[in-house]
C-alpha atoms as one frame of an Amber mdcrd trajectory, in Angstrom:
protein
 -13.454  -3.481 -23.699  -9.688  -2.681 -24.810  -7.067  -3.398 -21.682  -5.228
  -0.223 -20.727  -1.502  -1.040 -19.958  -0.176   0.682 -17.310   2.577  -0.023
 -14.540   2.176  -0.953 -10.845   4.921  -1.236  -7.941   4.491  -3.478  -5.017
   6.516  -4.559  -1.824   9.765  -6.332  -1.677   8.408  -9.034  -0.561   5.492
  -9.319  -3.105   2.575  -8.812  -1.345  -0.114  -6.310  -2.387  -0.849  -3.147
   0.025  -3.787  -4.838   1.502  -1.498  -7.803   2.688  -2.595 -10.501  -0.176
   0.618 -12.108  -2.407   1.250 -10.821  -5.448  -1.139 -12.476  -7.856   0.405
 -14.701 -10.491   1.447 -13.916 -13.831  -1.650 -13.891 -16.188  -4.120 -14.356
 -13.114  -6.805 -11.663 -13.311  -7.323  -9.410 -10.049 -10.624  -8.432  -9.599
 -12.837  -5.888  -7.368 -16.111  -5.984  -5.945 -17.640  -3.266  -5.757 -17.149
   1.026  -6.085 -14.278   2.122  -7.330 -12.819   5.490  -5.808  -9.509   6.760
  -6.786  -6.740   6.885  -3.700 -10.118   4.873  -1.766 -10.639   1.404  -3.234
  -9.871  -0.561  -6.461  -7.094  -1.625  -8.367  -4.774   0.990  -9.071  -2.105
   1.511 -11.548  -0.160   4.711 -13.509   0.214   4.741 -17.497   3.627   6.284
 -17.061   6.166   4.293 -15.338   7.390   7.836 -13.151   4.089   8.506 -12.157
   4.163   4.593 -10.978   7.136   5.397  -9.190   5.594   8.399  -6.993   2.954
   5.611  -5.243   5.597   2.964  -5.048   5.887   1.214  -1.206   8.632  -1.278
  -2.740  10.924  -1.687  -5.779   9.167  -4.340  -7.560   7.835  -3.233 -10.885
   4.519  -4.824 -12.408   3.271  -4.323 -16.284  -0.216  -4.371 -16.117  -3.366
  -4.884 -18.561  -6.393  -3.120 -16.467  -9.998  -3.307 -17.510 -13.393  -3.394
 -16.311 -14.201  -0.081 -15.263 -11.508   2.164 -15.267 -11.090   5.719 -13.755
  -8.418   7.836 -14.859  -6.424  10.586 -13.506  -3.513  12.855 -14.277  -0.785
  10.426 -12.811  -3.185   6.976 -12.160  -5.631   5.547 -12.747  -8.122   3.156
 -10.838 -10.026  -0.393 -12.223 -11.960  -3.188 -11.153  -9.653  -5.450 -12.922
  -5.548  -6.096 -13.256  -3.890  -8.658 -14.967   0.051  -8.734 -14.415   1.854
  -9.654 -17.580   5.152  -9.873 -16.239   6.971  -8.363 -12.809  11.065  -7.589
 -11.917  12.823  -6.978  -9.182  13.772  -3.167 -10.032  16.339  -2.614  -7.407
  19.364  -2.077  -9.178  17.497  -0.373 -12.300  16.034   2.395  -9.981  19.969
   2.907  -8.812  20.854   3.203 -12.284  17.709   5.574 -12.610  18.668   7.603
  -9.726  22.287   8.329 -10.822  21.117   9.305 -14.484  18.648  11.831 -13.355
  21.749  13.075 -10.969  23.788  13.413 -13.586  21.500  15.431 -16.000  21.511
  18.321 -13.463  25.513  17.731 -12.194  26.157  20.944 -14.117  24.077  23.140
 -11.941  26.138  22.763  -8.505  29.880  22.590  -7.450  29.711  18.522  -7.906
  33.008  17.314  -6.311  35.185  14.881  -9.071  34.580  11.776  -6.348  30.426
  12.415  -6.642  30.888  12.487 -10.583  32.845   9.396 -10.511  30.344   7.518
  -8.246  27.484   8.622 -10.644  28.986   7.823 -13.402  30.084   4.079 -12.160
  28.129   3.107  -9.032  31.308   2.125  -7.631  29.856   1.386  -3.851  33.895
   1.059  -2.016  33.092   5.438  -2.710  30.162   5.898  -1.363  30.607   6.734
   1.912  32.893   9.155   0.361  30.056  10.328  -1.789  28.166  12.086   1.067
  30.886  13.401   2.769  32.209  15.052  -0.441  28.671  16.465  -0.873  27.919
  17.908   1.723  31.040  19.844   2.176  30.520  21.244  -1.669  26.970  22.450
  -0.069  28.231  23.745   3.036  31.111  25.402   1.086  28.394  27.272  -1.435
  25.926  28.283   1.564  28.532  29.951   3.938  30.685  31.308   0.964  29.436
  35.441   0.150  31.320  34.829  -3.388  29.420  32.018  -3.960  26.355  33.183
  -2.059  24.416  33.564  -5.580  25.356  30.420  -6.725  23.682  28.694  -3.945
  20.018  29.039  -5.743  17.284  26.826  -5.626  18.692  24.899  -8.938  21.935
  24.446  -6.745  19.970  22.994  -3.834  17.920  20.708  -6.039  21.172  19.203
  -8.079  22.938  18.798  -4.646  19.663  16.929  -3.201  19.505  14.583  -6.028
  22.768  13.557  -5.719  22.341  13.051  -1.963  19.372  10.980  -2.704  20.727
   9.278  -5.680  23.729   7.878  -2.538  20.788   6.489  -0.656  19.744   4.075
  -3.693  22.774   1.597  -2.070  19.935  -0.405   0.223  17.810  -2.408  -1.503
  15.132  -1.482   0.791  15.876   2.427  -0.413  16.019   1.909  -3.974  12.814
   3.044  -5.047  12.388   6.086  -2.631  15.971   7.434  -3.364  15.031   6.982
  -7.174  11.836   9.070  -6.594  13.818  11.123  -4.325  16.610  11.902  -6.957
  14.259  12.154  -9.636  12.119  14.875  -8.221  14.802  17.004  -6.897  16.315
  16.776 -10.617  13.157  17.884 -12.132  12.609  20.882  -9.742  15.593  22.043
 -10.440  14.290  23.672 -13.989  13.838  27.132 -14.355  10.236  27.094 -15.532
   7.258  25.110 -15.851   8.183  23.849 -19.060  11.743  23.121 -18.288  10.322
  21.043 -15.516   7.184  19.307 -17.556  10.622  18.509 -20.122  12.282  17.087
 -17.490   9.436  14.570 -16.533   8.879  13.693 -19.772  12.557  12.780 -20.638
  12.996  10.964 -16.908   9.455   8.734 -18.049  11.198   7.334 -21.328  14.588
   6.789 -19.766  12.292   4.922 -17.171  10.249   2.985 -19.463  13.360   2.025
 -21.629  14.530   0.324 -18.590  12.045  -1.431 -17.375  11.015  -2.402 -21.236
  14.996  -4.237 -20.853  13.971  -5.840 -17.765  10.860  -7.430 -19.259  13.349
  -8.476 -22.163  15.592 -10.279 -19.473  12.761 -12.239 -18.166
C-alpha cells in the first residue's frame, strides 16, 4: 500500500500526546487495534495548516502513514507513522504569524510601529506593539466617524496582529500562529475569499517548513 505524506506537530519537549518520546527518525509507529478519528490511532493532516489547528507544541513532523488509513476534511487517522524528518518550528511559525498579519494590515487603522514590527520582528518593539494596537482599536470602536470602519474585517486584522505579538514565547509560537492565521482568514468577505485565504496561508506554510527540512 502507497504511504500518504502528511504533517504532524508534537510537544516542545518531544514527546507524543500519550506521554511516549518522539519516535526516531525512520522508526515505524504502529497501532493495535481500531482506529477512530479524534478517538485512537495515529493521526496526522495532509496540509501543513490543517496540522497546525491540532498542534499542542511547535515541533513540526513530515510523516509517511500507512496501514489503514481514515481520512477526513482536515486529518486523517492510521495504524502506522513513520517520521522522515522533524524541526523545531518556533521561529518559522513567528515568521508565519506576521505574514498572515500583514496580508490583512490594509483592512484596519495599523499604527506605523505595528507595520514595522511585522515587517522585521524587531522584539526591543514589541511591547510597543500591543500598546499601539490596542489604542488604534479602542480609537475605531469609540470613534462615531469611524464607527463603520470598525467591521468584523477590522476586528479580525486587529486580532491577528494581536496574536501575531504573542508568537515572542517559544512556548506561544504555534498557538499565536494558529491564532493569527485564523483571524486573517475570517477576515474575508465571503466564503470564497476565506477558502482563498486558507489555501494561500497552506503553501506559504508548506514552503517553510519544505526550507526547514532543507536545513536539516
Amino acid at each position: 500500500m502507497t504511504n500518504t505524506l502528511a504533517w504532524h506537530f508534537v510537544s516542545n519537549d518531544l514527546t507524543l500526546r500519550d506521554g511516549r518520546p518522539l519516535p526516531a527518525v525512520g522508526e515505524v509507529l504502529r497501532h493495535d487495534g481500531e482506529i477512530i478519528p479524534c478517538r485512537s490511532g495515529l493521526h496526522a493532516s495532509v496540509r501543513p495548516i490543517d496540522a497546525l489547528g491540532y498542534a499542542p507544541g511547535s515541533t513540526i513532523c513530515r510523516v509517511a502513514c500507512g496501514g489503514k488509513i481514515i481520512q477526513e476534511s482536515d486529518k486523517l487517522v492510521c495504524s502506522e507513522r513513520t517520521i522522515l524528518w522533524y524541526a523545531d518550528a518556533s521561529e518559522t511559525l513567528r515568521v508565519f504569524a506576521r505574514s498572515c498579519t500583514l496580508d490583512v494590515a490594509h483592512l484596519w487603522e495599523c499604527p506605523a510601529i505595528v507595520r514595522r514590527w511585522l515587517e522585521t520582528g524587531d522584539e526591543s518593539i514589541r511591547q510597543e506593539v500591543y500598546s499601539a494596537a490596542n489604542s488604534a482599536a479602542n480609537s475605531a470602536a469609540n470613534s462615531a466617524a469611524n464607527s463603520a470602519a470598525y467591521s468584523a474585517a477590522y476586528c479580525a486584522a486587529y486580532s491577528a496582529a494581536y496574536s501575531a505579538a504573542d508568537s515572542a514565547a517559544d512556548s506561544a509560537a504555534w498557538s499565536a500562529a494558529r491564532s493569527a492565521a485564523d483571524s486573517a482568514a475570517w477576515s474575508a468577505a465571503d466564503s470564497a475569499a476565506y477558502i482563498a485565504a486558507r489555501e494561500k496561508q497552506n503553501d506559504r506554510l508548506e514552503l517553510m517548513f519544505e526550507a526547514l527540512d532543507s536545513a536539516i
